[in-house]
N, C-alpha and C positions, 0 to 999 in steps of 0.2 A: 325322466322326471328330475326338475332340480329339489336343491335342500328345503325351498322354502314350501313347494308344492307337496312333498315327500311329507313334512311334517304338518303340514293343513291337513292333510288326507288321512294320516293314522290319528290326528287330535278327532276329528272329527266323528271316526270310528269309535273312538275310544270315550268321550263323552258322549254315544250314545248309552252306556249301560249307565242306569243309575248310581252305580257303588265307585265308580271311574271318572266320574265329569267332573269333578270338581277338579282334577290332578291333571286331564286331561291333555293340555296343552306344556303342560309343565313334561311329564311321561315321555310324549310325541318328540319332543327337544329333545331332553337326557340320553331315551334310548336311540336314537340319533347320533348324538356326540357319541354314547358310546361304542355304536357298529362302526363310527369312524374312526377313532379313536386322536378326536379334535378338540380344541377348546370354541368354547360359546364365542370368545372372539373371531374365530375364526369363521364362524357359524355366519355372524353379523356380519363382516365380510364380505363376504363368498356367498350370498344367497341364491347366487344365479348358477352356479355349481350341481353337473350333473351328474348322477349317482352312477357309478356304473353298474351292471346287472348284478354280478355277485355282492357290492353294498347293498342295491336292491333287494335282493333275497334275506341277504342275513336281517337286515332292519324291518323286515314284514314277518320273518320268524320271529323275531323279539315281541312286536306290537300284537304277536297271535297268542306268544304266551300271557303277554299284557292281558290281553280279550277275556282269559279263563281265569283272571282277578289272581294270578300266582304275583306275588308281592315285587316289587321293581329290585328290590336288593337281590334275592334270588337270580332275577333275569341277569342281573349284573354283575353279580357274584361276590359286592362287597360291601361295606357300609360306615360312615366314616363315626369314627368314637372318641369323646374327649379330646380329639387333635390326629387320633389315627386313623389308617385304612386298615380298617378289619375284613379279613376274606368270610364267606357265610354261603351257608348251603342249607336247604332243607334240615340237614341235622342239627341245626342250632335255631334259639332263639334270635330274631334279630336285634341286635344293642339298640336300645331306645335312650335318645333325648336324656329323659329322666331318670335313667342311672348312672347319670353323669354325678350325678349331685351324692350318691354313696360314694363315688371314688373321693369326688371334693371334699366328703365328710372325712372320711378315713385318712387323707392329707393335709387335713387341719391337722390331725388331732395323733399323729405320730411321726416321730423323727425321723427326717432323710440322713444321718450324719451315723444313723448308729444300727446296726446288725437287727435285726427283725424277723422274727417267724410269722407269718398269714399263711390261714387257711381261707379259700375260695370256694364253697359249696355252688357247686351247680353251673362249673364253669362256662357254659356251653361252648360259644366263638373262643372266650378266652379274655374278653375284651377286660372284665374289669382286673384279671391277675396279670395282665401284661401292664392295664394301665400302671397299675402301683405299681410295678417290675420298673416300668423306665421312669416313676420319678420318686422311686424309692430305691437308689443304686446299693443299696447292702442288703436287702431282703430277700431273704430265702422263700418262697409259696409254695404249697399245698394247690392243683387245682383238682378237684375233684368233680366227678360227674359218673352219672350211671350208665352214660351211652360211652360205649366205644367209641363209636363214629362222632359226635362231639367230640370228644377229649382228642380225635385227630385232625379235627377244622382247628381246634387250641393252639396243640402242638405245632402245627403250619403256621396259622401266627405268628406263635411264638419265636419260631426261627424266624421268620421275617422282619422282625423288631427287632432281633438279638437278646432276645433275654430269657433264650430256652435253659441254656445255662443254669440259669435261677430260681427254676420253676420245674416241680413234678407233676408232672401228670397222672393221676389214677384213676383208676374204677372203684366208685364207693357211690354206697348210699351212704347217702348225710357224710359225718365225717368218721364210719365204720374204719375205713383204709388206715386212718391218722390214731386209733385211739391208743396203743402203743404210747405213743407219744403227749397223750395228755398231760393239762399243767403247764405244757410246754411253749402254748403260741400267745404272743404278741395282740392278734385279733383274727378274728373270725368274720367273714365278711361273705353275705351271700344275697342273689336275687331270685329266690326260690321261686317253685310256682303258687300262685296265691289267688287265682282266679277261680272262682265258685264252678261250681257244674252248672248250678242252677241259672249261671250267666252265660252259658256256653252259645245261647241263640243271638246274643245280643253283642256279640264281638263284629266286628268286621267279616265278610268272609275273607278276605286273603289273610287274617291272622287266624281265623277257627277254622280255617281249610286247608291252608298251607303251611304254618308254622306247628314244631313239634306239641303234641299234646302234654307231654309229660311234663315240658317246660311248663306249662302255660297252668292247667289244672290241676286244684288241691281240693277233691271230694266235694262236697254239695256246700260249705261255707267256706272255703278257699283257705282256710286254717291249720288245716292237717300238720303241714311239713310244719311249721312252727312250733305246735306241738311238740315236736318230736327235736328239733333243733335245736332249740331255747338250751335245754335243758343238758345235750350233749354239747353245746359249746361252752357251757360252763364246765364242765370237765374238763375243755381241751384248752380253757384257756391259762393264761398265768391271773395269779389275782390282781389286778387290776387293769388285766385286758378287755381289750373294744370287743364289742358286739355290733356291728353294723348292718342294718336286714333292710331293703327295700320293700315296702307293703304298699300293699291294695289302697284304694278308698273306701272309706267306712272302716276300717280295719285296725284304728290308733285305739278304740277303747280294750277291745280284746289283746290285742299284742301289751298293751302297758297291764293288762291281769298277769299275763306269759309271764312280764317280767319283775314281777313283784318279788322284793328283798334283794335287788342288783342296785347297782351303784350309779347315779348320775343318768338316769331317763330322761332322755327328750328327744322329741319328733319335729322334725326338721320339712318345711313346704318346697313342694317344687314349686315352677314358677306358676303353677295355676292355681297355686297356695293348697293344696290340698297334701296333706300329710304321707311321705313319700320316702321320708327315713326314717328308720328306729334307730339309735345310739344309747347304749348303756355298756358299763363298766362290772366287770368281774367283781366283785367286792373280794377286800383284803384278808377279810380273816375264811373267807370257804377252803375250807377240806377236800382233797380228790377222796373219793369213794368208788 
C-alpha cells in the first residue's frame, strides 16, 4: 500500500465514528507522518511511496489507538505550546490553545531583566513553568502538582528546554509544599481544575475518558480549588504580587466575588472572547497571618 492509499483507508475508518470525522483526514496524515517520521512535504511528494510492512504495522496500531477516541497527543506523545514541544502522557493534562493567553498575561506584566519567584500550581506537563522559565531568564519556579507521575512528565521537559535548573518540582496540594516560604513570590500562576462534575457527560470523550480526572474536575460547580487557592496565594505572595488563574466559562462573576478586596481585577478573553483569564494583584498593605 502506498502513502496515499495508507492514508485514504485509516481517514475513512476513522470518520466513520461520530466523535472522529470531523479530524478525520487531518489524524489519517499526522499519524502518518508521524510512524514515518517525515515532513508533509515530503508526503506531497512521494505519494506513490510504498509503506513497508513494519511502517505498515506501526501506522494501523496508531490508527487503532485513534478508533478508541484515546486523544492524538497521547498516540504521539507530544504537544506543541506557546512555541514549544512539550512531551505528555496520560499523567498530564494536555496544554491547550487557550493557556497560551495566561503565560502571555503573566509576560506582560512582569520583568525579564530582574530575579523573580513564581509559583505554578497544578503543573502537570510543565508546559506553563517552563514557558516562563525560557522567557523569563532570572526566574526561580515553584512547579507544584499532586501527582508524582506529572511532576515526572515536568521534570522531562524541563530538562529538555534546559531550564530544570530553574525550577522545583514538588508534591503539594495547592501551594502546601511553598508555605514556608510565604510573602515571598513574585506571582502565583495556575490552570487548576475548574470543570463541573455536573459537566462531566458533556466533554468530549477523549478528554472525559482519557485525560487525568483530577486535572480536569472541581466538585459539582467547578469552583472548589479556587476556593481554596485564592485565599493561599495571598499568603504566598509579595504585596503587590500577580495572581494569574485560567477559568471556565460562566465562571468571571464568581471568581471576581473569590477576589474581592485584591488589587487591580480584570478578566482577559480568549480568542472566542469568552473570559479565560483572571489577573489580580496582592494589595500593598495585606499582613501575612
Amino acid at each position: 500500500m502506498n502513502l496515499r492509499q495508507a492514508i485514504a483507508a485509516a481517514a475513512a475508518q476513522l470518520a466513520a465514528d461520530e466523535y472522529l470525522t470531523a479530524t478525520a483526514s487531518r489524524d489519517a496524515e499526522y499519524l502518518l507522518l508521524h510512524t514515518l517520521g517525515v515532513s508533509r512535504a515530503t508526503l506531497l511528494a512521494y505519494p506513490e511511496r510504498e509503506l513497508t510492512t513494519d511502517q505498515q504495522f506501526a501506522y494501523d496500531g496508531k490508527v487503532a489507538r485513534r478508533l478508541t477516541r484515546e486523544p492524538i497527543q497521547y498516540i504521539t506523545g507530544h504537544q506543541e505550546f506557546y512555541g514549544l514541544t512539550m512531551k505528555v502522557s496520560p499523567a498530564v493534562l494536555i496544554p491547550r490553545p487557550e493557556t497560551e493567553l495566561l503565560v502571555e498575561t503573566v509576560l506582560r506584566f512582569l520583568p525579564a531583566d530582574q530575579p523573580l519567584r513564581i509559583a505554578d500550581i497544578g503543573t502537570g506537563s510543565g508546559a506553563i513553568a517552563i514557558s516562563l522559565a525560557v522567557h523569563l531568564p532570572l526566574a526561580e519556579i515553584a512547579a507544584l502538582d499532586v501527582s508524582t507521575a506529572a511532576l515526572a512528565v515536568a521534570e522531562d521537559n524541563a530538562r529538555e528546554h534546559r531550564v530544570a535548573g530553574r525550577i522545583e518540582f514538588l508534591p503539594s496540594d495547592l501551594l502546601s509544599a511553598v508555605t514556608p516560604l510565604a510573602g515571598s513570590f513574585d506571582a502565583v500562576v495556575s490552570n487548576p481544575p475548574y470543570v463541573a462534575e455536573f459537566d462531566r457527560e458533556t466533554l468530549h470523550p477523549e478528554v472525559r475518558e482519557f485525560e487525568p480526572a483530577t486535572a480536569l474536575f472541581a466538585a459539582e460547580n467547578g469552583l472548589d480549588v479556587y476556593r481554596r487557592l485564592i485565599p493561599e496565594a495571598l499568603l504566598a505572595l509579595k504585596p503587590d504580587g500577580l495572581l494569574v488563574l485560567e477559568i471556565g466559562q460562566g465562571q468571571q462573576a464568581a471568581i471576581a466575588g473569590f477576589l474581592e478586596g485584591w488589587d487591580n481585577v480584570l478578566f482577559l478573553n480568549d480568542l472566542q472572547t469568552i473570559p479565560r483569564v483572571a489577573f489580580a494583584r496582592k494589595p500593598r498593605g495585606t499582613a501575612i497571618r
